[in-house]
N, C-alpha and C positions, 0 to 999 in steps of 0.2 A: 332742604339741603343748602340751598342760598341765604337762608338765615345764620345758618350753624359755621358758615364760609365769613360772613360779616360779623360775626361775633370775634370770631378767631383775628380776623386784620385788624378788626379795633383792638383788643387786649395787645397782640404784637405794636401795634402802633405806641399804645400805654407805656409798654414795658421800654421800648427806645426813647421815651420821654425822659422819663423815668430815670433812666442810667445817662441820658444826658445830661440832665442835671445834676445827678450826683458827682457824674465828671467834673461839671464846670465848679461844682461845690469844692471837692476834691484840689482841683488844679488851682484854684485859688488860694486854699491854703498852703499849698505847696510854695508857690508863687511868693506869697510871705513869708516862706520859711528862709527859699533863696535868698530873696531881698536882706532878709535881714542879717544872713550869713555873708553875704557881698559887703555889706554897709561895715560889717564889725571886721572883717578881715582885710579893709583897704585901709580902715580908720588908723592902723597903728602906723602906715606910712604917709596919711595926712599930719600926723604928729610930730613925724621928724622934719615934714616941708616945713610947716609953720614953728 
């Protein structure tokens, strides 16, 4: 029964690795999607300063 107990926390432990990476995978591309909608959407009023 203590066996079938430590099998189970390891796999849960797995599975929150797991999905936190795919977040941080996730949120990074995000993160460039932002960025690069910021960059393109200030750039037309960098073009009337200069």
């Amino acid at each position: 029964m203590g066996t079938e107990r430590f099998f189970c926390y390891v796999i849960f432990i797995l599975l929150t690795y797991i999905a936190a990476r795919f977040g941080q995978h996730k949120g990074k591309d995000e993160m460039l999607k932002l960025r690069r909608f910021a960059e393109e959407s200030t750039l037309q009023f960098e073009k009337k300063i200069n």
